[in-house]
mmJSON file of the N, C-alpha and C atoms, coordinates in Angstrom:
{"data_MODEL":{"atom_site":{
"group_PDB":["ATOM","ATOM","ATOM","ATOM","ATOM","ATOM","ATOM","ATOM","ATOM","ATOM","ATOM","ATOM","ATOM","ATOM","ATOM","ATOM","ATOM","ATOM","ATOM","ATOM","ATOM","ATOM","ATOM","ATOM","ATOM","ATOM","ATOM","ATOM","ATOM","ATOM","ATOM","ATOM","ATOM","ATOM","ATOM","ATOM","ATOM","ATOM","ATOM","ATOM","ATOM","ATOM","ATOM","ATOM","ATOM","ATOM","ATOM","ATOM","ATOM","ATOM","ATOM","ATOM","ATOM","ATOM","ATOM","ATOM","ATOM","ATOM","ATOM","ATOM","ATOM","ATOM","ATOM","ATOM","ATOM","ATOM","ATOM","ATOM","ATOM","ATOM","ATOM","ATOM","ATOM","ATOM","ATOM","ATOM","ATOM","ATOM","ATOM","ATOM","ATOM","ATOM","ATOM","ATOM","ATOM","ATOM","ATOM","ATOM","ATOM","ATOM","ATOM","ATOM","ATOM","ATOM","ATOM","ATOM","ATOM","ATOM","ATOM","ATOM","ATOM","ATOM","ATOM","ATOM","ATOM","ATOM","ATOM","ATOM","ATOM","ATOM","ATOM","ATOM","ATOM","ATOM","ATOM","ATOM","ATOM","ATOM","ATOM","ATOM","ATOM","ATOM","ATOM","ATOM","ATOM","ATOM","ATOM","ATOM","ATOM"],
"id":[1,2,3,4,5,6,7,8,9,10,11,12,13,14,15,16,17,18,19,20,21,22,23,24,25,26,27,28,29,30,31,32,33,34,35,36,37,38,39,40,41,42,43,44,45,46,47,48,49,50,51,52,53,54,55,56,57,58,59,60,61,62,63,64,65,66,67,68,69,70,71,72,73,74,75,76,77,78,79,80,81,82,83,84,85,86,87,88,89,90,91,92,93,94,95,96,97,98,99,100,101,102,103,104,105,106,107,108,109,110,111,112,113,114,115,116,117,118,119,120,121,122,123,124,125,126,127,128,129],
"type_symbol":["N","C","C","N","C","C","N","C","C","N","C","C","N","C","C","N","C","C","N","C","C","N","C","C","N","C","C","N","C","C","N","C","C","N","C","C","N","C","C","N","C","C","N","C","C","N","C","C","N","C","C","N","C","C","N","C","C","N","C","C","N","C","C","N","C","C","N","C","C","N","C","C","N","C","C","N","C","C","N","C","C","N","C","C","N","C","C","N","C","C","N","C","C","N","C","C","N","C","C","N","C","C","N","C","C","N","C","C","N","C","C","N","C","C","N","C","C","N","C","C","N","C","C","N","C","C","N","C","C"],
"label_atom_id":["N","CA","C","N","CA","C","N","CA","C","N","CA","C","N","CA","C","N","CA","C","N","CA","C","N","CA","C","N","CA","C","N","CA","C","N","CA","C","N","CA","C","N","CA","C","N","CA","C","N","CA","C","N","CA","C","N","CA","C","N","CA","C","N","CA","C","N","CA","C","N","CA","C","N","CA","C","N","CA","C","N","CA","C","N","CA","C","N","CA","C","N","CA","C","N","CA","C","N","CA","C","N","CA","C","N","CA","C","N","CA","C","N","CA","C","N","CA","C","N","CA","C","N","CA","C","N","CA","C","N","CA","C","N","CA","C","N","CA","C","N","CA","C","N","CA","C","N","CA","C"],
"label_alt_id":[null,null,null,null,null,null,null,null,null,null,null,null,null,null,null,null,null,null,null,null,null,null,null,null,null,null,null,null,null,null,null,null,null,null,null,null,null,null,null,null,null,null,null,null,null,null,null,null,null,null,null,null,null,null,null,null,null,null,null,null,null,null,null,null,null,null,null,null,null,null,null,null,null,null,null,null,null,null,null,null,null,null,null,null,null,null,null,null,null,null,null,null,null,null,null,null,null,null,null,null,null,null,null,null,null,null,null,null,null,null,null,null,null,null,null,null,null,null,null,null,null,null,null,null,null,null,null,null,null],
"label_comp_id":["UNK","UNK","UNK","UNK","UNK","UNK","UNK","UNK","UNK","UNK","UNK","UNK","UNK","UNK","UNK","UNK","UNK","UNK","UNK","UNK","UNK","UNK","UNK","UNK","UNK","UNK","UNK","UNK","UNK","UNK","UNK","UNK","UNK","UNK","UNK","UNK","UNK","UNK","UNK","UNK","UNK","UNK","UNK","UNK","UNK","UNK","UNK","UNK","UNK","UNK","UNK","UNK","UNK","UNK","UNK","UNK","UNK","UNK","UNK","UNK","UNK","UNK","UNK","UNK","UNK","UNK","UNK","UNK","UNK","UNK","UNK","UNK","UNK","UNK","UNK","UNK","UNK","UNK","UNK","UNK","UNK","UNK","UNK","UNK","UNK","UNK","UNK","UNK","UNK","UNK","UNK","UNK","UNK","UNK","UNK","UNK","UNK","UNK","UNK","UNK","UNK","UNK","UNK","UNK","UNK","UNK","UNK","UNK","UNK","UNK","UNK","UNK","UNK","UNK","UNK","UNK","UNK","UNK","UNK","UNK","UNK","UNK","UNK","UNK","UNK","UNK","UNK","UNK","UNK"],
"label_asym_id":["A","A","A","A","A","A","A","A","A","A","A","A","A","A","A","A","A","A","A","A","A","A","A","A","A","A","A","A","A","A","A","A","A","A","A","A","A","A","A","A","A","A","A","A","A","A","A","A","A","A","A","A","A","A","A","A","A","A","A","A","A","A","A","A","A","A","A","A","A","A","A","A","A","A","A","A","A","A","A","A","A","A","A","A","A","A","A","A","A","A","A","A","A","A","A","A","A","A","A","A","A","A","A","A","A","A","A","A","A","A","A","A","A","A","A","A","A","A","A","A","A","A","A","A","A","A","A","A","A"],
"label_entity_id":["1","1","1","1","1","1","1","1","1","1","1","1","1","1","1","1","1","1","1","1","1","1","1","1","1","1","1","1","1","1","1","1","1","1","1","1","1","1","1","1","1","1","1","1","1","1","1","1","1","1","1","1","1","1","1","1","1","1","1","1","1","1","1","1","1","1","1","1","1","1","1","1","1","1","1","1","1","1","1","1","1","1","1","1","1","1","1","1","1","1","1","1","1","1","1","1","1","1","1","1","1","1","1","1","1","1","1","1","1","1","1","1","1","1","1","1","1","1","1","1","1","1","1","1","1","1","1","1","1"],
"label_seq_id":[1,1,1,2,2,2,3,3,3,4,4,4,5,5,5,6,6,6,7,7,7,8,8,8,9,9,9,10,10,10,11,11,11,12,12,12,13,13,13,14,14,14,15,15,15,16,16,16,17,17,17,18,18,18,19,19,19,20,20,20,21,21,21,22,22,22,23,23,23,24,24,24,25,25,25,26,26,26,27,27,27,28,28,28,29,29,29,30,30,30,31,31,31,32,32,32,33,33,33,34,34,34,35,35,35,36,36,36,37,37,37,38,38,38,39,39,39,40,40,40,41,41,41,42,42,42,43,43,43],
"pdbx_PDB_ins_code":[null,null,null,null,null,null,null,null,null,null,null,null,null,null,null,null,null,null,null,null,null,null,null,null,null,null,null,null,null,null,null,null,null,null,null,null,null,null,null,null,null,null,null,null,null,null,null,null,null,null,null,null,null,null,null,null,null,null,null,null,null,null,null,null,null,null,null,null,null,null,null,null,null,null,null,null,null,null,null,null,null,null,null,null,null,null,null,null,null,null,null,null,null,null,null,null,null,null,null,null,null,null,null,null,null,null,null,null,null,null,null,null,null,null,null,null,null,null,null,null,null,null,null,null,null,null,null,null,null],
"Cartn_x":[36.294,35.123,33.911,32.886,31.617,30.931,30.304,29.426,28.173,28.073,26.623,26.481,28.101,27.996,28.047,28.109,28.565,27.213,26.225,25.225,23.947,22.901,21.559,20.839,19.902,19.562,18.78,18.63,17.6,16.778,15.592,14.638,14.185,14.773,14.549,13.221,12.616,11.601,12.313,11.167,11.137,10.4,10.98,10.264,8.91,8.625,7.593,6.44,7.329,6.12,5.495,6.446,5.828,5.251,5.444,5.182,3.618,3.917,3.35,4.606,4.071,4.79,5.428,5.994,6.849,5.238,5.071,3.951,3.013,2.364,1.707,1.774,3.524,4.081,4.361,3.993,4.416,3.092,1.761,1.036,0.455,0.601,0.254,1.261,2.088,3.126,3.624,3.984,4.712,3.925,2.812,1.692,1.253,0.749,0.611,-0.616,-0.714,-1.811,-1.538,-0.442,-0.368,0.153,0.721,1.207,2.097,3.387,3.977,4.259,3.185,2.658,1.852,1.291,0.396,1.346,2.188,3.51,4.36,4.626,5.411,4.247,3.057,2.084,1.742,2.082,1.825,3.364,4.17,5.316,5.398],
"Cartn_y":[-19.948,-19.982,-19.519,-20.058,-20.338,-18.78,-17.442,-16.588,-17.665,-18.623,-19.172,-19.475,-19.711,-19.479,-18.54,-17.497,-16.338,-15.593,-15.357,-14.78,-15.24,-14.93,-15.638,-15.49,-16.503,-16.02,-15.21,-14.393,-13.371,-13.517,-13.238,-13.462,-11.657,-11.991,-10.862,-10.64,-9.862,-9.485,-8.643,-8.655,-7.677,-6.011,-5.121,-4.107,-4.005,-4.912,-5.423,-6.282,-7.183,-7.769,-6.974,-6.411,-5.254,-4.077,-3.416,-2.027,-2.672,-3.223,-3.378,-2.682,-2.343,-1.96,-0.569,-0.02,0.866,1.881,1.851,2.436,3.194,1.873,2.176,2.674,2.685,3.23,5.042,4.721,6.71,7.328,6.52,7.117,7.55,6.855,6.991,7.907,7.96,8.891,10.11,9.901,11.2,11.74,11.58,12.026,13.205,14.595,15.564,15.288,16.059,15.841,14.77,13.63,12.625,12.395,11.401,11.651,12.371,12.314,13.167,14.69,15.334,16.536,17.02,15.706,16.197,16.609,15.84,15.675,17.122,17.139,18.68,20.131,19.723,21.288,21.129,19.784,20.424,21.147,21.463,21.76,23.367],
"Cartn_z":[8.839,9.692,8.879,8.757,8.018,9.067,8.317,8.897,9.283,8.65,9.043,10.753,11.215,12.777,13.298,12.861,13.823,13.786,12.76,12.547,12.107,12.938,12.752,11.292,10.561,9.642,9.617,8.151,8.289,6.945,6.828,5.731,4.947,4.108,3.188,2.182,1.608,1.084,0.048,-1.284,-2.288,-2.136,-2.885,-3.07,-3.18,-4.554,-4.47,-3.848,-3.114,-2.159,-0.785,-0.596,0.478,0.156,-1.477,-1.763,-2.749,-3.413,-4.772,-5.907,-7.161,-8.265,-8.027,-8.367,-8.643,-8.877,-10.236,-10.098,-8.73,-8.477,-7.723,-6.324,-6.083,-4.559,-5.731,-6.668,-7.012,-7.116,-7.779,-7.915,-5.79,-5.06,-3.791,-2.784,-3.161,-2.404,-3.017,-4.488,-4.69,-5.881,-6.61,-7.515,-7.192,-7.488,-7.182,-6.149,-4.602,-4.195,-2.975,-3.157,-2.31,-1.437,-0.284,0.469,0.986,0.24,0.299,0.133,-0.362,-0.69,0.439,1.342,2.659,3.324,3.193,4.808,4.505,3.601,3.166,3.541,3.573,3.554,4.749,5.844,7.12,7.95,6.979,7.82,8.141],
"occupancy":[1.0,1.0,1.0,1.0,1.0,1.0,1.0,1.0,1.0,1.0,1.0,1.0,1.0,1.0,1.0,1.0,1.0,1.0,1.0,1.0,1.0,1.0,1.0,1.0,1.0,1.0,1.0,1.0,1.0,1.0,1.0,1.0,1.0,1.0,1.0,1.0,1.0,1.0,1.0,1.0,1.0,1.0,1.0,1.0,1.0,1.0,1.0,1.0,1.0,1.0,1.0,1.0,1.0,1.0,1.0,1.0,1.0,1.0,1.0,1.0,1.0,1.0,1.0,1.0,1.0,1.0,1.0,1.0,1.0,1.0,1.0,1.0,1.0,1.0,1.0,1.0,1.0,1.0,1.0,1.0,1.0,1.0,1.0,1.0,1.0,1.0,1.0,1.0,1.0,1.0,1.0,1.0,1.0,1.0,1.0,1.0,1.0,1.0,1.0,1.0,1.0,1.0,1.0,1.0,1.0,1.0,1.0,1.0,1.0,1.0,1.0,1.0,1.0,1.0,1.0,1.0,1.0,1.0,1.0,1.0,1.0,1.0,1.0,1.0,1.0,1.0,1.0,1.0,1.0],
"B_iso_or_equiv":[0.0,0.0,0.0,0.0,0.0,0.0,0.0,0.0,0.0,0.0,0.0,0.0,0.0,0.0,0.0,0.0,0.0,0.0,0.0,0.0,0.0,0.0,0.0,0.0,0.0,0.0,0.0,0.0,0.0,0.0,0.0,0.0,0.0,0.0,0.0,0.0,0.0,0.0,0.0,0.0,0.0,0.0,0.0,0.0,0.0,0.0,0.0,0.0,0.0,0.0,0.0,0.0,0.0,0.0,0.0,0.0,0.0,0.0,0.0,0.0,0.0,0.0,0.0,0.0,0.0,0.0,0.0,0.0,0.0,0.0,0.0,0.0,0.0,0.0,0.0,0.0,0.0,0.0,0.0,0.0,0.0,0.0,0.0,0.0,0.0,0.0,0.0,0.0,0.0,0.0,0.0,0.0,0.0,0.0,0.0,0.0,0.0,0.0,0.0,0.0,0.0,0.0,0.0,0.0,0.0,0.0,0.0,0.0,0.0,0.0,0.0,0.0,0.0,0.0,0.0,0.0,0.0,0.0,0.0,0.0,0.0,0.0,0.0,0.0,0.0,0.0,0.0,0.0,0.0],
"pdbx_formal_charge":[null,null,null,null,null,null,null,null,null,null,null,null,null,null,null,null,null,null,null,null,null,null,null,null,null,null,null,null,null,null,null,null,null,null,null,null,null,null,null,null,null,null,null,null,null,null,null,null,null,null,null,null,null,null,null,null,null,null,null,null,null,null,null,null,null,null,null,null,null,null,null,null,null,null,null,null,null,null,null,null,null,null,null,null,null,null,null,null,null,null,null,null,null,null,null,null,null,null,null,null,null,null,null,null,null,null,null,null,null,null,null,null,null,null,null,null,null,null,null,null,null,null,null,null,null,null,null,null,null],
"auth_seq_id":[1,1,1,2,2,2,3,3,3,4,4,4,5,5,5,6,6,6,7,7,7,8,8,8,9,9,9,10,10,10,11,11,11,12,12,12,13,13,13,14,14,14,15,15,15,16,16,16,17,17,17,18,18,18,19,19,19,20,20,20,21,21,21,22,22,22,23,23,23,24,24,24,25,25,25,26,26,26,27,27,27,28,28,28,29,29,29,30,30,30,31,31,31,32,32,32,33,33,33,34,34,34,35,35,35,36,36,36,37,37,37,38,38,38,39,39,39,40,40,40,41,41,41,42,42,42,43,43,43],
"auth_comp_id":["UNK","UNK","UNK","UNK","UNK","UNK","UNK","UNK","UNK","UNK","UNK","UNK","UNK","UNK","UNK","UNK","UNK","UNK","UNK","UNK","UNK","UNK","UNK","UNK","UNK","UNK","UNK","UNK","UNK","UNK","UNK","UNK","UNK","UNK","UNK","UNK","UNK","UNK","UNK","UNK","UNK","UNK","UNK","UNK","UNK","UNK","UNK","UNK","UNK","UNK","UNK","UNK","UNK","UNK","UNK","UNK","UNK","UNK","UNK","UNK","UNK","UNK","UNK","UNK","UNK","UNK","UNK","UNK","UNK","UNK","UNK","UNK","UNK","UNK","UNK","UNK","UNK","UNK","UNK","UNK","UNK","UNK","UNK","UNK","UNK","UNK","UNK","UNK","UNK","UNK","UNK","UNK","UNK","UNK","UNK","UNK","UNK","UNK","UNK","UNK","UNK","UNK","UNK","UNK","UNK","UNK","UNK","UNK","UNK","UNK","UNK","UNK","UNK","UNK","UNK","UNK","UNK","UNK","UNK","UNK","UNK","UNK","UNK","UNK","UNK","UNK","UNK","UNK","UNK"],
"auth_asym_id":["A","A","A","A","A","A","A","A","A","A","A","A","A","A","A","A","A","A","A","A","A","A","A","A","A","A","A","A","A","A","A","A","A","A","A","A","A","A","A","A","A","A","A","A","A","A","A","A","A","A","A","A","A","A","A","A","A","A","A","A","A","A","A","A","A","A","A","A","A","A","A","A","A","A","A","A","A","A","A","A","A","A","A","A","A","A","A","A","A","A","A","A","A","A","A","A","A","A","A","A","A","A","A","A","A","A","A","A","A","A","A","A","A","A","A","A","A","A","A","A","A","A","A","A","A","A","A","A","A"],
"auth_atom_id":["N","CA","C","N","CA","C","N","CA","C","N","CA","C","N","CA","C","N","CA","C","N","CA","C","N","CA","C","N","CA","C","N","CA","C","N","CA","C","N","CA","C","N","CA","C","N","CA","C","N","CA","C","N","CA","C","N","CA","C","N","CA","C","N","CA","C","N","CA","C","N","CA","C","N","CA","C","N","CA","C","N","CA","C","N","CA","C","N","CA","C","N","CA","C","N","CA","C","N","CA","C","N","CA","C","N","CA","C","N","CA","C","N","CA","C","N","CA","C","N","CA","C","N","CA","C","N","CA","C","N","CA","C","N","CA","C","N","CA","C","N","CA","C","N","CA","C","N","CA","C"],
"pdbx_PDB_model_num":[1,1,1,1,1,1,1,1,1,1,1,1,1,1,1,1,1,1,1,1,1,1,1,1,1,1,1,1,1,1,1,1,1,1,1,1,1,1,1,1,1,1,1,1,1,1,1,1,1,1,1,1,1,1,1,1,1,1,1,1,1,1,1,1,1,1,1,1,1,1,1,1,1,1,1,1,1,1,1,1,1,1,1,1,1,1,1,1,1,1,1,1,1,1,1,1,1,1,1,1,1,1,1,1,1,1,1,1,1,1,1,1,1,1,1,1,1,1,1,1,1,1,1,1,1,1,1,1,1]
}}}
């Protein structure tokens, strides 16, 4: 039996097409100062 019947398709995405580069999801989140540094100093 073929999964193609049993389960709907689903459309997948890259890291990259949703984040941008590697880079640039570190310099914005985990870089001293950045998001993640906000979210930790309001706890």
């Amino acid at each position: 039996m073929s999964q193609s019947n049993t389960y709907p398709a689903v459309s997948s995405v890259t890291f990259t097409q949703k984040l941008g580069s590697w880079a640039a999801v570190q310099k914005a989140h985990f870089a001293d100062g950045a998001l993640y540094d906000q979210i930790v100093a309001r706890k």
